[in-house]
C-alpha positions in Angstrom: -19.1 0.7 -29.0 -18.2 -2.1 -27.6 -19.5 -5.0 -29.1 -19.1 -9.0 -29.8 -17.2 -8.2 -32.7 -14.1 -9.8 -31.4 -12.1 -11.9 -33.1 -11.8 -14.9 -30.7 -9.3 -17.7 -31.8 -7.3 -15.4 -34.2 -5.9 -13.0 -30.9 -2.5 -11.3 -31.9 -0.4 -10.6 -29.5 2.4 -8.8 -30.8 0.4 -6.3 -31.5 0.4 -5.6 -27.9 3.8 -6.0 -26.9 7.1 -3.6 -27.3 9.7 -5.4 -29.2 11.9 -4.8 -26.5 11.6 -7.4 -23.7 8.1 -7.9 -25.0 6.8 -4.6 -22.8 6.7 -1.2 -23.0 6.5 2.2 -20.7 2.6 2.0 -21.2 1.7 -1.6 -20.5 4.5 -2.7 -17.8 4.9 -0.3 -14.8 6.4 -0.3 -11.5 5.5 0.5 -7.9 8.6 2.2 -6.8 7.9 5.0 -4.0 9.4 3.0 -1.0 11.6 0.1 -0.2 9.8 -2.2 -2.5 10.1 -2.5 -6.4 7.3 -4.1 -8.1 6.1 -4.3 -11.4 3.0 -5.1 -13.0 1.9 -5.7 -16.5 -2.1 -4.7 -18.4 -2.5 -9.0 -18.9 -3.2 -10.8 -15.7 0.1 -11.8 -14.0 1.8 -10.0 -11.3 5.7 -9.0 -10.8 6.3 -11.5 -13.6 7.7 -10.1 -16.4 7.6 -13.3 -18.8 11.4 -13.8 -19.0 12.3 -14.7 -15.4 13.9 -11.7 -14.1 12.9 -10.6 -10.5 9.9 -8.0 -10.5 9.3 -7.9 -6.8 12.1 -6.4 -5.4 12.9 -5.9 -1.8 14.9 -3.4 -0.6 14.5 -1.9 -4.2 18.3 -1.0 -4.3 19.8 -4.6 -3.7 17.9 -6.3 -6.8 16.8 -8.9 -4.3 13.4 -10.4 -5.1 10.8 -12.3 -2.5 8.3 -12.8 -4.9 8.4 -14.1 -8.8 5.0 -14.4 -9.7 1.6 -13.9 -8.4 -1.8 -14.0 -10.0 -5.8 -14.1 -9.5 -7.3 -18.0 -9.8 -11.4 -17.4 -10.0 -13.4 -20.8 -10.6 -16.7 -21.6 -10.3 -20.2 -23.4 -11.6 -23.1 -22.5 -13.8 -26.0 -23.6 -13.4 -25.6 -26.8 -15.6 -23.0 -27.6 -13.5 -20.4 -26.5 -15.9 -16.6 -25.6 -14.4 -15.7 -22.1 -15.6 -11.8 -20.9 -14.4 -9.6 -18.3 -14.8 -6.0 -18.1 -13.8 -3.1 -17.0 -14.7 0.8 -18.2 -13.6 3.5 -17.8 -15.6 1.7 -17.3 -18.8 3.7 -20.4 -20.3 0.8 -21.7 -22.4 -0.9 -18.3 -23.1 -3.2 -16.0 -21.2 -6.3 -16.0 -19.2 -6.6 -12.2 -18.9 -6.5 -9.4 -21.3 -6.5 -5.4 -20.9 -9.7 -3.6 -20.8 -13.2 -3.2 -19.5 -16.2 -5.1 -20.9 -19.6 -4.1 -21.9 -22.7 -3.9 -19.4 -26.0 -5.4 -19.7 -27.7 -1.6 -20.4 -26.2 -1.2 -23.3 -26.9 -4.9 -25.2 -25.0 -7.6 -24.9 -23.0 -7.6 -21.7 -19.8 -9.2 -21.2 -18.1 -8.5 -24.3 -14.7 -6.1 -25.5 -13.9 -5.3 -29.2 -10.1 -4.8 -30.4 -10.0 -1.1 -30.3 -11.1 -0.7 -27.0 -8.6 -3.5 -25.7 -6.0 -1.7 -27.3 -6.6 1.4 -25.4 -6.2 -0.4 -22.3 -3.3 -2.2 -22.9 -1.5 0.0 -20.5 -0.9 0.4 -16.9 -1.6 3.9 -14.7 0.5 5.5 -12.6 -0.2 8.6 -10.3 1.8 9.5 -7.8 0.2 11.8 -4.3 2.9 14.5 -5.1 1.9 15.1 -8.8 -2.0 15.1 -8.0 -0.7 17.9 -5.5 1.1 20.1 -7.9 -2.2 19.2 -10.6 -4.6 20.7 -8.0 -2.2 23.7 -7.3 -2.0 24.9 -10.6 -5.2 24.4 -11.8 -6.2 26.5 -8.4 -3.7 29.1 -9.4 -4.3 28.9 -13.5 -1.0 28.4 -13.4 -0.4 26.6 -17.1 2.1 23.5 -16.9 2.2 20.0 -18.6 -0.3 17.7 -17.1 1.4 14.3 -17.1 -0.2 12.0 -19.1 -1.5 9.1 -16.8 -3.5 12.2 -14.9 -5.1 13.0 -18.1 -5.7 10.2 -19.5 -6.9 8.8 -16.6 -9.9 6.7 -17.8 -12.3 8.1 -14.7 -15.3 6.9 -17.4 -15.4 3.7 -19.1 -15.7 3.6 -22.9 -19.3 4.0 -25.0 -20.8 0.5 -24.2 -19.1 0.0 -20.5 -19.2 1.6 -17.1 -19.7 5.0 -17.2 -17.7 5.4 -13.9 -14.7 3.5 -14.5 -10.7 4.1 -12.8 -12.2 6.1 -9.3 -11.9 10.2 -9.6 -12.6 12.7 -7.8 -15.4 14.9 -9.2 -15.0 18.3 -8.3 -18.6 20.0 -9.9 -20.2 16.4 -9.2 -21.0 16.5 -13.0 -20.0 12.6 -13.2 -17.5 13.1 -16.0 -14.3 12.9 -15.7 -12.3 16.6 -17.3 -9.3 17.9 -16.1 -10.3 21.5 -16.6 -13.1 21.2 -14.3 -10.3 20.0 -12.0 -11.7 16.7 -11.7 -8.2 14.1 -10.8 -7.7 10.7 -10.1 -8.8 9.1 -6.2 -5.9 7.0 -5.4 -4.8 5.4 -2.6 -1.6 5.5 -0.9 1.1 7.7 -1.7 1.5 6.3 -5.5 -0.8 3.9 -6.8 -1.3 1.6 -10.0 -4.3 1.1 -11.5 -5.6 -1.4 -15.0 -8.2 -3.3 -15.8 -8.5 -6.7 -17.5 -11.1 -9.5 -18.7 -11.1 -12.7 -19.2 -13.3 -13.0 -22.8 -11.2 -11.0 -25.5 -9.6 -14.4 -26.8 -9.3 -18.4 -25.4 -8.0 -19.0 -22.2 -4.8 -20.7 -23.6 -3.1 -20.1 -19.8 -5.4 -22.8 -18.2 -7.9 -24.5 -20.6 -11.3 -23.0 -18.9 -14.4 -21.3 -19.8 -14.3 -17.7 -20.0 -16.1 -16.7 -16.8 -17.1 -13.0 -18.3 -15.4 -11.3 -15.3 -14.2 -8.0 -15.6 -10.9 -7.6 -12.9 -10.0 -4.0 -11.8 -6.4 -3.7 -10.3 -5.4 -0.9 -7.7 -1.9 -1.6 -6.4 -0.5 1.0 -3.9 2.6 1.3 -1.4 2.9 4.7 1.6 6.0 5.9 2.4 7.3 7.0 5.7 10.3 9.4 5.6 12.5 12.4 6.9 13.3 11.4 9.2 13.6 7.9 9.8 10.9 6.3 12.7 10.0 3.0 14.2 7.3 3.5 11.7 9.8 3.2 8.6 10.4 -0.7 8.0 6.9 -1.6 8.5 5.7 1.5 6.0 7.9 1.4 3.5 8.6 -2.4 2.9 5.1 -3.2 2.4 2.5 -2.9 -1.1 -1.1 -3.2 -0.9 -3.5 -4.9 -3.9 -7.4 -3.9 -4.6 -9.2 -5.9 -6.8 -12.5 -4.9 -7.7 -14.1 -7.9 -9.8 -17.1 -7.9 -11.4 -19.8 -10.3 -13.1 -20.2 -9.0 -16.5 -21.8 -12.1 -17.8 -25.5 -13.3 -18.1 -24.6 -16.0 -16.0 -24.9 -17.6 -11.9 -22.1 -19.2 -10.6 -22.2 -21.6 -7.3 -19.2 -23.0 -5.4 -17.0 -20.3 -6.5 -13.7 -20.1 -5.4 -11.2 -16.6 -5.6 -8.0 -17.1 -4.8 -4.3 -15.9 -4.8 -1.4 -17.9 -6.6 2.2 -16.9 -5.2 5.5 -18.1 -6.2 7.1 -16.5 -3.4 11.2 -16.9 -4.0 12.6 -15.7 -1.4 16.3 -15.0 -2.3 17.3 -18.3 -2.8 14.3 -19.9 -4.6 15.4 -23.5 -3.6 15.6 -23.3 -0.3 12.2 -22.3 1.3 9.6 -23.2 3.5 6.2 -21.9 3.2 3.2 -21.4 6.2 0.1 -20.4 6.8 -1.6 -18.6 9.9 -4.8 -18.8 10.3 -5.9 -16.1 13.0 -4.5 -13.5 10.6 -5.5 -14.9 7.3 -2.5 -15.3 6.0 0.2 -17.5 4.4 4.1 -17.0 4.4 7.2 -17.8 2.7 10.4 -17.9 4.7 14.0 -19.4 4.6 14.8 -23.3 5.3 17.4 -22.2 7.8 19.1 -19.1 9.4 21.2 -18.6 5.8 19.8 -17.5 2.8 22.6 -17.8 0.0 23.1 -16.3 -3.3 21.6 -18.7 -6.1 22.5 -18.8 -10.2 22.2 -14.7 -10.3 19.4 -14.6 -7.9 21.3 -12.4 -4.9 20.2 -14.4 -1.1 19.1 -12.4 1.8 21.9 -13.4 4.0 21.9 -13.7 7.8 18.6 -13.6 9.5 16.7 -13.6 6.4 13.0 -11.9 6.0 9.3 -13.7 5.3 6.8 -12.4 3.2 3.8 -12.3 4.1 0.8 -12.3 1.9 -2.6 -11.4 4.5 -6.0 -11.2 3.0 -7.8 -8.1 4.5 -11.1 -8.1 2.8 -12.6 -11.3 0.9 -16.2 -11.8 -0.4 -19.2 -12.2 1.9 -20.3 -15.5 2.9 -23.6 -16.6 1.0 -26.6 -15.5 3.6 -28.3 -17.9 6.3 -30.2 -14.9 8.3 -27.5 -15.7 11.2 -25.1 -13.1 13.1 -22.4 -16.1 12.8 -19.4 -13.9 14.3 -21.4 -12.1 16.8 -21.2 -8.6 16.2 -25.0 -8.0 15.8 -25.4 -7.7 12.5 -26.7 -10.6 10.4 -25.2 -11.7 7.1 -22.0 -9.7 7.1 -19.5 -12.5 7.7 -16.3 -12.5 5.0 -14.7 -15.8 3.8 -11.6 -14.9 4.9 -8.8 -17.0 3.8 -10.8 -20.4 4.2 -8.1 -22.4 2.2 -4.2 -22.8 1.9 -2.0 -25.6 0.2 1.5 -25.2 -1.8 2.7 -27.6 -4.1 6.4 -27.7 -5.6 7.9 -26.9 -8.7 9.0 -30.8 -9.6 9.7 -34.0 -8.0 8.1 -35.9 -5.0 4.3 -37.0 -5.5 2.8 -36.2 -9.1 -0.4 -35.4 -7.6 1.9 -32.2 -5.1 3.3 -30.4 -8.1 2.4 -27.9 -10.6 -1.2 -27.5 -12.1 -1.9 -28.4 -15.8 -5.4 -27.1 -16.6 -8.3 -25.7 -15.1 -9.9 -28.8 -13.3 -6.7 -29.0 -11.4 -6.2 -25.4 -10.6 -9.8 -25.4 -9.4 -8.8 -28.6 -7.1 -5.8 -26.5 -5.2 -8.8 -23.4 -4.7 -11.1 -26.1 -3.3 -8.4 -28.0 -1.0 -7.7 -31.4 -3.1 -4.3 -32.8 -4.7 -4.4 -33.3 -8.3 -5.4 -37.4 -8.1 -8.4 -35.8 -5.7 -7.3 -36.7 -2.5 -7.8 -33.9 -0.1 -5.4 -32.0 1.9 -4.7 -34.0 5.1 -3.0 -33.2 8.3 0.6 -33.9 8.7 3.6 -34.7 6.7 3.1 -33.0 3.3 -0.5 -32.6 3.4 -0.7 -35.9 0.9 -1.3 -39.8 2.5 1.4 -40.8 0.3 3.8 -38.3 2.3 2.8 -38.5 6.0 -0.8 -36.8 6.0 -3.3 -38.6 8.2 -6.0 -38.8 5.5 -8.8 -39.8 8.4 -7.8 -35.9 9.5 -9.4 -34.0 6.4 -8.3 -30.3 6.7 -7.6 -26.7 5.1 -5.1 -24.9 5.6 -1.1 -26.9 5.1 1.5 -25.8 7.8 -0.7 -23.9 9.9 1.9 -24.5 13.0 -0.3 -23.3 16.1 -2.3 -20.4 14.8 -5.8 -22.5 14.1 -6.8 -22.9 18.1 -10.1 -22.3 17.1 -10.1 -25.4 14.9 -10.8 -23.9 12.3 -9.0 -25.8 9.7 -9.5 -28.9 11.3 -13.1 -28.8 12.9 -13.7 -29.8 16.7 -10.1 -32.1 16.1 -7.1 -31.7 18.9 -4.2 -31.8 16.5 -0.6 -30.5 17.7 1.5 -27.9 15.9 2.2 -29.1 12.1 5.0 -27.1 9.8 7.2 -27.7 7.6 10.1 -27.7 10.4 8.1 -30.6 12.3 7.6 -32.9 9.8 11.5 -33.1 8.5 10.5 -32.1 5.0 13.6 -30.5 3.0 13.5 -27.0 1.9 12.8 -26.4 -1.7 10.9 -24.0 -4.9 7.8 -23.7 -2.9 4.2 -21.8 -4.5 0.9 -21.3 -2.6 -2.5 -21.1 -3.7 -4.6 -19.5 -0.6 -8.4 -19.2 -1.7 -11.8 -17.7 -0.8 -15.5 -19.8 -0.4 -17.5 -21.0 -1.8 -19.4 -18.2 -2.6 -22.5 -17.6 -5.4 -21.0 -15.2 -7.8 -24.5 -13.8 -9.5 -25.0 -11.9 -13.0 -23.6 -8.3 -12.3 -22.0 -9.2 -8.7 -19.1 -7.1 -7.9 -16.5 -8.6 -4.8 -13.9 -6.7 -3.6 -10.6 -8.1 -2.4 -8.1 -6.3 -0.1 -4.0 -8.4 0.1 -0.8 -7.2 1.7 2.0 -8.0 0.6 3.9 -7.9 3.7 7.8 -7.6 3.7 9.1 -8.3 7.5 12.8 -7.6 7.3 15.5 -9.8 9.6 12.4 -11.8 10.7 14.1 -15.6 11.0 16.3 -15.4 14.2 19.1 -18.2 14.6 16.7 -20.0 16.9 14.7 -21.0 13.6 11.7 -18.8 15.5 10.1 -15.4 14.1 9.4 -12.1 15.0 6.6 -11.1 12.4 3.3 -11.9 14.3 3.5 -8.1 16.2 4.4 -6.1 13.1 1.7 -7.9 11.1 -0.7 -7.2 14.1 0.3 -3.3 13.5 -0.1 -3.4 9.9 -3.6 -5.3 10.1 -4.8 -2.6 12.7 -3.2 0.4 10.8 -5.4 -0.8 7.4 -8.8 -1.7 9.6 -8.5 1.7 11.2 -8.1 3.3 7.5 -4.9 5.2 9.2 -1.8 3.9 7.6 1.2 6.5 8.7 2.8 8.6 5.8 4.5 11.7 5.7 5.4 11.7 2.1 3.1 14.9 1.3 4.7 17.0 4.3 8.0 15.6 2.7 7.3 16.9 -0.9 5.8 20.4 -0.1 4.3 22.2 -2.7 6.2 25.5 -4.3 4.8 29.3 -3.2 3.7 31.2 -6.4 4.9 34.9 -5.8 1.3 36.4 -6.5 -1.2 36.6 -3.8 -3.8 34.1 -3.6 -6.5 32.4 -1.0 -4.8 29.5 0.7 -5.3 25.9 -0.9 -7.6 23.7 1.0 -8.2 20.2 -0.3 -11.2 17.5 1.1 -11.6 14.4 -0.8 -13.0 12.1 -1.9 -16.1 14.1 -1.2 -18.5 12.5 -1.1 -16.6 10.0 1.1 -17.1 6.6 2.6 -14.2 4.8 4.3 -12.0 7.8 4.8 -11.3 11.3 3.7 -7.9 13.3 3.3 -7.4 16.9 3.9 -4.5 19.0 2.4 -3.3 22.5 2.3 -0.5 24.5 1.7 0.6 24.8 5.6 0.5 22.8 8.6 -2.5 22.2 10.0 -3.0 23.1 13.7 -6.3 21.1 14.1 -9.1 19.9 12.4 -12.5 19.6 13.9 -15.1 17.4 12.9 -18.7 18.7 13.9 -22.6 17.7 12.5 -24.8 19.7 10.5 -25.5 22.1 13.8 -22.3 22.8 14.2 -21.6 20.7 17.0 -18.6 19.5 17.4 -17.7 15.4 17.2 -14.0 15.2 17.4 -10.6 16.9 16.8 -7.5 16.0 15.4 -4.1 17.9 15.4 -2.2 17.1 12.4 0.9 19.2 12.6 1.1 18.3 8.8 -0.2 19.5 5.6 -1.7 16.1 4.9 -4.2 14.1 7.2 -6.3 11.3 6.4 -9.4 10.5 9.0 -11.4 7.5 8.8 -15.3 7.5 8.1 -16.3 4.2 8.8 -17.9 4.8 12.3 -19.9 8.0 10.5 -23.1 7.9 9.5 -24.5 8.9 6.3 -25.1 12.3 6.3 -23.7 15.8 6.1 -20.8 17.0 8.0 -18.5 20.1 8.5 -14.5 20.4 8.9 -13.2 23.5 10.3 -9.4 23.6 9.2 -7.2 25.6 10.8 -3.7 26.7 9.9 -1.2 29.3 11.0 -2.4 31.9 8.7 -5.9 31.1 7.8 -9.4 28.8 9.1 -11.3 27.9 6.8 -14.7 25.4 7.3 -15.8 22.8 4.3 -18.8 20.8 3.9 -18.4 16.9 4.4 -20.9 14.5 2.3 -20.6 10.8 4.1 -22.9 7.8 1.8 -23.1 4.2 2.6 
């Protein structure tokens, strides 16, 4: 079972690395289905790989990276008023984060991971849409075949000691275990997916210096692809990835004034020539080129004429803590996400001490909560510092936010005119942003979920030094709130006809299903009708595919029905919609 018998101080970790490049097949993985490359790793970091080459590439056949690193910053307060923190960057000093689950409160002492169970985890999991397809044929058929192993050993149930419901799965006799022969699979989403699971109490945080927090961090990275044949829909499907994180509270512990954020080190080509942004209606931040030009640099390859930004948008953030007030108007009360209430970057080296890289976990925790390292907060203008330009009587929080705030939100009920990077004459450079989320309380056995894209706009920076990205980001924000992201990578894979006679394949799930629900058979599907429990019908859809995705967030809980209909067949399957 899981247990406190770990061995904290004395953590090995070549026990948990390949000797070659210090990763292996199992623990380092890559997102690799579209026009992105991307790896990840079991620790904490993303698309670093600890020695410095690029892990985020974009287009994946031109080794050209617009991200190096990336990684999760948590801090927060106990109820002495005690600073907990965990981060991780480049994993210079150490790690924050280590693979596996931890233990829950039901069975003993929560918050904890032993050494066999981390080393079970140290891995990462792959599944790709086409090879859950050809899983669910032949088990439909009894066809015997290899499963591949990340489908196996997909860990749908948490070890003895920890969740029982772990990676998500789809549970086809509802029996809440995860078995392959009852033809039980894993519930991705996307078109290929990674998923791992890390903590931050299996040894010393020797990254950052904090407390262990006792959080347990679940990791579902995904990417869509949008294919034969090419469509206006192809550059904004297939250059973009997706992060869940799922992070829960495993400790006995309350924390106040917690912060979440994202760390990015967003090289963009060139790393030394880039300006950095943030937008504020869209929650997000953004890393483009200091000019038109983006030239090769020491190995790394540039981006050329009219080079790209990356995006990084945060989609769903923690609720706010409740006041019993409908604060965005919508009619319900309490239901009001952070959003991205924070942005600052600092650089790699030179300028202002207080502007560059973070040491330890009080000063990781000041860039979450909008100060500089010597405590100054972030001020408008200039650099965001007094000693470069800032106007430190104009306290604000979000740097570079040009003209997307006209709401004030980052500076409250204060006129101010359009700050960037451009307009105050700083020179282009190795730039990283920290955007965050709060504060929030983070309570005993709290889960939050966090929804980022990672969005890739190609030949967005025009001559004219203006951009282009605002309408596709608009598209790709709708797309993800109306839980209808276009792919056609099933209809592009299609499954192989056995030569004996059977009933026609007709997949719904997740089922039960709350934000959406995917139907797929062997044909094209002429329609699909939605209808209640009397049979009434609700809506229709025409697919003209053999894969469809519909969304159920405007369904009540409840019981539904789907009469499918394809050339040869109809067939009608009960719907289960919870909260």
């Amino acid at each position: 079972m899981c247990s406190s018998s770990k061995k904290i101080g004395i953590f090995d970790l070549s026990q948990y690395h390949d000797s070659v490049n210090g990763y292996s097949a199992r623990n380092m993985k890559w997102i690799d289905i579209n026009r992105v490359k991307a790896a990840v790793k079991s620790f904490g970091t993303l698309f670093w790989d600890g020695r410095g080459d690029p892990r985020y590439m974009v287009p994946a056949d031109q080794h050209t990276s617009s991200i190096f690193a990336a990684g999760l910053w948590v801090g927060g307060y106990d109820d002495n008023n005690t600073l907990y923190f965990s981060g991780e960057r480049y994993n210079q000093q150490g790690y924050d984060y280590y693979p596996g689950p931890l233990t829950v409160d039901e069975y003993g002492e929560p918050g904890t991971i032993d050494y066999p169970v981390m080393a079970s985890f140290n891995r990462v999991w792959k599944i790709d849409r086409h090879d859950l397809g050809v899983f669910a044929y032949n088990h439909y058929n009894n066809i015997p075949y290899d499963v591949p192993a990340d489908i196996a050993q997909w860990p749908g149930n948490g070890p003895q000691g920890c969740s029982a419901l772990l990676a998500p799965f789809i549970d086809n006799n509802e029996d809440g275990l995860y078995n392959i022969a009852d033809g039980d699979m894993p519930d991705i989403i996307g078109d290929q997916m990674l998923w791992w699971v890390t903590n931050d109490v299996a040894a010393p945080h020797t990254e950052s210096g904090g407390n262990s927090m006792g959080i347990e961090v679940q990791y579902s990275l995904y990417a869509y692809v949008y294919v034969n044949p090419p469509t206006v829909y192809s550059d904004l499907v297939n250059y973009q990835t997706w992060l869940r994180i799922k992070l829960i509270n495993r400790s006995d512990r309350n924390y106040h004034s917690v912060y979440m954020g994202l760390f990015v080190d967003g090289d963009l080509g060139n790393p030394t020539d880039d300006y950095v942004g943030s937008d504020v209606e869209h929650n997000s931040f953004y890393f483009y080129n200091g000019d038109h030009f983006d030239e090769d640099y020491m190995g790394n390859t540039g981006y050329g004429v009219n080079p790209p930004v990356q995006t990084i948008t945060v989609l769903k953030s923690p609720l706010l803590d409740p006041n019993g007030i409908d604060d965005d108007g919508d009619g319900t009360i309490d239901n009001e996400q952070t959003g991205m209430s924070r942005f600052m970057y600092y650089n790699y080296a030179g300028g202002v001490p207080a502007t560059t890289d973070p040491n330890s976990a009080e000063s990781c925790y000041s860039y979450l909560t909008g100060y500089w390292l010597d405590g100054q907060p972030l001020c408008y203008g200039g650099t965001g510092h007094p000693s470069g330009g800032g106007n430190s009587e104009i306290p604000c929080n979000y740097m570079f936010p040009g003209d997307t705030d006209p709401n004030f939100n980052g500076t409250p009920a204060m006129l101010v005119g359009d700050w960037s990077e451009e307009t105050s004459g700083n020179p282009s450079g190795d730039r990283r942003g920290v955007c965050s989320m709060g504060p929030v309380h983070l309570d005993s056995n709290e889960v939050v979920e966090i929804d980022v894209l990672f969005g890739f706009i190609p030949y967005s920076q025009q001559r004219s030094g203006k951009f282009d990205y605002t309408p596709k980001l608009d598209t790709l924000i709708s797309w993800y709130r109306n839980g209808n992201i276009p792919s056609n990578y099933a209809a592009a894979n299609q499954l192989p006809v056995p030569v004996h006679t059977r009933a026609p394949l007709v997949l719904v799930y997740p089922n039960p299903a709350s934000d959406y629900v995917i139907i797929q058979t062997d044909d094209k599907m002429s329609k699909i009708t939605l209808c209640d429990v009397g049979g009434n019908e609700l809506t229709a859809f025409q697919p003209g595919s053999s894969f469809f995705r519909i969304s159920c967030a405007a369904l009540a809980s409840g019981v539904y029905y789907l009469k499918i209909e394809t050339a040869g067949a109809s067939n009608v399957r009960k719907l289960v919609i919870t909260d």
